[in-house]
C-alpha positions in Angstrom: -86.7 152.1 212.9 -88.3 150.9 216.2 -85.7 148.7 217.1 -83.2 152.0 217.0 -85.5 154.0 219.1 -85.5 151.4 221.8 -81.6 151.2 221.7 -81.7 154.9 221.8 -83.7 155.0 224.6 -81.7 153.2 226.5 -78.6 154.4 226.1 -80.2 157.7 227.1 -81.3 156.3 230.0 -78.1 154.4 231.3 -76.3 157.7 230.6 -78.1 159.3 233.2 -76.5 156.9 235.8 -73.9 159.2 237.5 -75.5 162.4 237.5 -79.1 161.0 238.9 -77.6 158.4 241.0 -75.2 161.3 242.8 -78.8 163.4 243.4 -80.3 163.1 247.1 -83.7 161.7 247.0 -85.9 163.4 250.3 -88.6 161.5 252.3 -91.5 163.1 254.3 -90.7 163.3 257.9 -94.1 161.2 258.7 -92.4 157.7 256.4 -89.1 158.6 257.8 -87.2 154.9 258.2 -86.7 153.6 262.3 -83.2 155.0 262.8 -81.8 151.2 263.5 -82.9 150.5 259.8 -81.0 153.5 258.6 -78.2 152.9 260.4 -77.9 149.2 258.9 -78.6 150.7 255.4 -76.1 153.1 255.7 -73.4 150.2 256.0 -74.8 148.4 253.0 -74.9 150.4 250.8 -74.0 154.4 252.2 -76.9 156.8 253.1 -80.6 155.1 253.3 -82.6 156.0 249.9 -85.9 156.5 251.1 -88.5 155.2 248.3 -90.2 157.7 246.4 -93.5 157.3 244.5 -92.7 156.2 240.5 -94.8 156.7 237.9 -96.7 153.1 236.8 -96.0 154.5 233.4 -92.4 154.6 233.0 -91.9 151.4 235.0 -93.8 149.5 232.9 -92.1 151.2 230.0 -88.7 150.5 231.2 -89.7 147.2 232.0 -90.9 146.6 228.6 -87.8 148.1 226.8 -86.3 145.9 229.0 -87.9 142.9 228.5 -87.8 143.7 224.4 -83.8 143.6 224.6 -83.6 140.9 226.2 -85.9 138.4 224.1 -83.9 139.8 220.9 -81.4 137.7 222.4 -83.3 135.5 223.9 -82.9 136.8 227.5 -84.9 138.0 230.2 -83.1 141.3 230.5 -82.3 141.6 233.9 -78.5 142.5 233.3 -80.4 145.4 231.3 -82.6 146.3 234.0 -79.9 146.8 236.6 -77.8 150.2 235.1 -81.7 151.1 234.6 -82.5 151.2 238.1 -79.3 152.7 239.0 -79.8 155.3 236.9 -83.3 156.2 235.4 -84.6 155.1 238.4 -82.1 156.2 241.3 -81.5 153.5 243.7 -78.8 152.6 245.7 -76.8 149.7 244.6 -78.1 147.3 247.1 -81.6 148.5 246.8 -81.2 147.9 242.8 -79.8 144.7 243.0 -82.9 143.3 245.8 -85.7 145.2 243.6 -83.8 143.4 240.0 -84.0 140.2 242.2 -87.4 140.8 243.5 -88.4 141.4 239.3 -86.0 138.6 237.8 -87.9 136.1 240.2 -91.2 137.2 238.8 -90.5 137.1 235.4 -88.5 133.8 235.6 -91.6 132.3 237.1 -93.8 133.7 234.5 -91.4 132.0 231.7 -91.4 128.5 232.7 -94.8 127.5 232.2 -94.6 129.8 228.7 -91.6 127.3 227.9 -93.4 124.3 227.7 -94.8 125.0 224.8 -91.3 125.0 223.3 -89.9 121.4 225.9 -92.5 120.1 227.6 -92.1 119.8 231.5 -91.9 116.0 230.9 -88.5 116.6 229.0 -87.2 118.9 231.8 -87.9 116.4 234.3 -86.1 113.8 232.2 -83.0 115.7 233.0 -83.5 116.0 236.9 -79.1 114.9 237.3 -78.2 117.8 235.8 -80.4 120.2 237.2 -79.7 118.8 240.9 -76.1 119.1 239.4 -76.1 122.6 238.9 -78.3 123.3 242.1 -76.0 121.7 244.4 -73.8 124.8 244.2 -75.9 127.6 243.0 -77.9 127.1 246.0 -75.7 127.8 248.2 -73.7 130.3 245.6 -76.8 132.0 246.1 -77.2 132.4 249.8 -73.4 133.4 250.2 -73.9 136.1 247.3 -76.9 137.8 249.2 -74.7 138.0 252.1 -71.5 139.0 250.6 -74.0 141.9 248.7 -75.7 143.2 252.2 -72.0 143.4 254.6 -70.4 145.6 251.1 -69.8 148.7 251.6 -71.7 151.1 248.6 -68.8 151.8 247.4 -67.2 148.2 246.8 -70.6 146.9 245.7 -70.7 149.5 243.2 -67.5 147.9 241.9 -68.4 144.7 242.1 -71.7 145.1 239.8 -69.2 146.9 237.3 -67.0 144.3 237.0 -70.0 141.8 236.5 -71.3 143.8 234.2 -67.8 143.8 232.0 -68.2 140.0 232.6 -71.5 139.6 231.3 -70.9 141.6 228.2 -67.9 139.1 227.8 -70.3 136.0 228.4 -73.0 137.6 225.7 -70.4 138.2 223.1 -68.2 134.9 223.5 -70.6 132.5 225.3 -74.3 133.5 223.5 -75.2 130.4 221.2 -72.5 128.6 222.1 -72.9 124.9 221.2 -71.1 121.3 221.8 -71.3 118.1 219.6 -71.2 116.6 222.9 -70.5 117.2 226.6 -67.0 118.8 227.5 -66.3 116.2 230.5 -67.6 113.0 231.9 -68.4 111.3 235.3 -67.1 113.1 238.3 -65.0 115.5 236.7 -68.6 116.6 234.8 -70.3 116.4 238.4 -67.8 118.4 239.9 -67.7 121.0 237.7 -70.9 121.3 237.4 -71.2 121.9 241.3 -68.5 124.7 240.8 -70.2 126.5 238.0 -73.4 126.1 239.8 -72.1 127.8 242.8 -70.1 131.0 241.0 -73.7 131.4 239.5 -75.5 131.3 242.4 -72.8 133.8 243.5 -73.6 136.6 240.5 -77.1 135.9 240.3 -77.3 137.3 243.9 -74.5 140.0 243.5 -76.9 141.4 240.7 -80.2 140.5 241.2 -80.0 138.5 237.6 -81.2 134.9 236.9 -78.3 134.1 235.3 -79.6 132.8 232.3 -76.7 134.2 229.9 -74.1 132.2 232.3 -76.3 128.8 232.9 -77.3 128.6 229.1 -73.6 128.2 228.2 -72.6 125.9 230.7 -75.5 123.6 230.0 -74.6 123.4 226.5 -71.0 123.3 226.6 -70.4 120.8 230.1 -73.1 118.6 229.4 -74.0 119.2 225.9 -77.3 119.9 225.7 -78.7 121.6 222.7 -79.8 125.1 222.6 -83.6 125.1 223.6 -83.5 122.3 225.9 -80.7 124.5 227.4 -83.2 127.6 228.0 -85.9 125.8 229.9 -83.5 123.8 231.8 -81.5 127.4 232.8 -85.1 128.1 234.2 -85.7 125.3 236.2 -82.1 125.9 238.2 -82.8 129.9 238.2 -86.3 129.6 240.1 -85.2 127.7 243.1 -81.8 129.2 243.0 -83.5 133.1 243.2 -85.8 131.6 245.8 -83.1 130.6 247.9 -81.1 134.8 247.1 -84.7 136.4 247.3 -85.1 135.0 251.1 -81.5 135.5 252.1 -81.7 139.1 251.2 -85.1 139.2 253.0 -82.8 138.8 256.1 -81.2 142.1 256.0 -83.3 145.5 256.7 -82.4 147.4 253.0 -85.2 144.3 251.8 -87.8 147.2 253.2 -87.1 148.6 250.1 -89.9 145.8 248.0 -92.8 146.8 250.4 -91.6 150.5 249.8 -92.0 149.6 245.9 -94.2 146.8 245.8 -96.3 148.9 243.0 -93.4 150.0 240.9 -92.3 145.8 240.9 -95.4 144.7 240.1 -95.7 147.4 237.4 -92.1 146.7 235.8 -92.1 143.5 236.0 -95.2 143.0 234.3 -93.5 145.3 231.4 -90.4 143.1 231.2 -92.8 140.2 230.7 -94.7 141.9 228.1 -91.6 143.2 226.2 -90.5 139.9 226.6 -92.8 138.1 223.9 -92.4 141.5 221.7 -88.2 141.1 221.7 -89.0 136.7 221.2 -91.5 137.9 218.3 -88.5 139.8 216.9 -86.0 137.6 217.3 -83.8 137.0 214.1 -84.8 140.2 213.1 -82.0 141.5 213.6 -78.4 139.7 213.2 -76.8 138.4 216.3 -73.6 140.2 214.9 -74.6 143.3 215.5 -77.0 142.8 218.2 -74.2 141.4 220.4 -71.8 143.7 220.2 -73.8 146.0 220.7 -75.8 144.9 223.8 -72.2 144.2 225.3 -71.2 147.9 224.3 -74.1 149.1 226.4 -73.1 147.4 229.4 -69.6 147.9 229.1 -70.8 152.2 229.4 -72.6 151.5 231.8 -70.0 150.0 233.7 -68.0 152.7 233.7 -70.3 154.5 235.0 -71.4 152.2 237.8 -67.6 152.5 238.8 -67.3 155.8 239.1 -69.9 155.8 242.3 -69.4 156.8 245.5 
């Protein structure tokens, strides 16, 4: 019963995404934005969306919806979180994807030393090549991302989070658990492609303010083989630095006013997606993967659609 009022809820929520996305939100005259920022905002992403004070309530209440859906699968939820802010919420695309970023490094950070309990840190370490693997292009997958997200236009990036979304529901359904009796390639070919898949992660996780975690968990188990749990605390250790690196390339570009405008309403939801977090882990199994999947990858597929149909 709870877990279908929590999918209820937030397929009532990411319904909304159109119609409360479309709506105007006004600012007092007094916190009116320095022209020079509007006018850079309005190329990012359209008209400037001025914030707008958020109940600590629901944030933390979408955060911890969020943060339940993801640990059912064994997820932060930040690919969740994104149609949330879009529409529940009503940012702007760029603003949604910086404040998911600014929430996805938080939690992420909050995770890792929680993992240890599960690998110890020593065991992480232990595996340093393949994390510097990975890093050596999601680093830099990451800073191009941030830039590629701030110069699209709000229409295009609309478009682009849709597709990614599409993509990520095909990554949960095909790629979620996905497990190799040993690594796909070797030597350079395994170095090289771990750089490439390192950078078009860098590259998403920026475009949508994600950690990536349902791309790098697969690659780490399928290119170099590593089993399942080990694969979840290593994902961390290349998310952290990898956000790090998106998080201070979007704090280049003026639409990043939009976390001091919010800090509260981060703070507040990210402290939710935490907490839902360890509900969702304490519930996972509960529920078969088989339907869970699908499902999850129905919701973002809607929400998709919806994302697309921006202007």
């Amino acid at each position: 019963m709870r877990f279908r009022i929590i999918i209820s809820r937030f397929v009532e929520a990411t319904s909304k995404t159109i119609p409360s996305c479309l709506k105007t939100r006004t600012m007092p005259a007094s916190s009116a934005p320095d022209p020079a920022v509007a006018s850079d905002l309005d190329g990012a992403q359209g008209k400037s969306r001025p914030a707008v004070a958020h109940d600590a309530l629901p944030a933390f209440a979408g955060g911890a919806l969020i943060g339940s859906l993801g640990g059912l699968v064994g997820l932060g939820g930040a690919e969740f979180r994104l149609p949330l802010l879009l529409g529940l919420f009503r940012f702007g695309a760029l603003e949604a994807v910086i404040l998911n970023k600014a929430m996805s490094l938080i939690v992420v950070a909050a995770a890792l030393p929680f993992r240890a309990g599960t690998v110890p840190f020593v065991t992480i370490a232990a595996n340093w090549p393949i994390i510097l693997d990975l890093l050596a292009g999601s680093l830099l997958g990451a800073w191009l991302g941030a830039g590629w997200a701030t110069r699209l236009g709000s229409r295009n990036l609309y478009r682009v989070l849709a597709i990614l979304l599409v993509s990520i529901a095909g990554a949960l359904v095909f790629g979620h658990g996905t497990m190799a009796a040993s690594p796909l390639l070797s030597g350079s070919w395994q170095i090289l492609a771990g750089v490439a898949a390192g950078f078009a992660i860098g590259v998403v996780g920026s475009l949508m303010g994600v950690a990536g975690g349902e791309l790098l968990i697969p690659t780490l188990a399928l290119l170099f083989g590593a089993e399942i749990k080990l694969a979840g605390s290593l994902s961390l250790a290349v998310s952290l630095p990898t956000m790090i690196v998106g998080f201070t390339r979007y704090s280049r570009d003026s639409a990043f006013v939009v976390v001091a405008r919010n800090k509260t309403f981060v703070l507040v939801m990210a402290l939710g997606s935490i907490s839902g977090a360890f509900v969702g882990a304490g519930l996972l199994g509960s529920v078969p993967d088989s339907i869970l999947l699908p499902l999850f990858a129905s919701i973002l597929v809607i929400s998709s659609v919806k994302v697309w149909q921006h202007r």
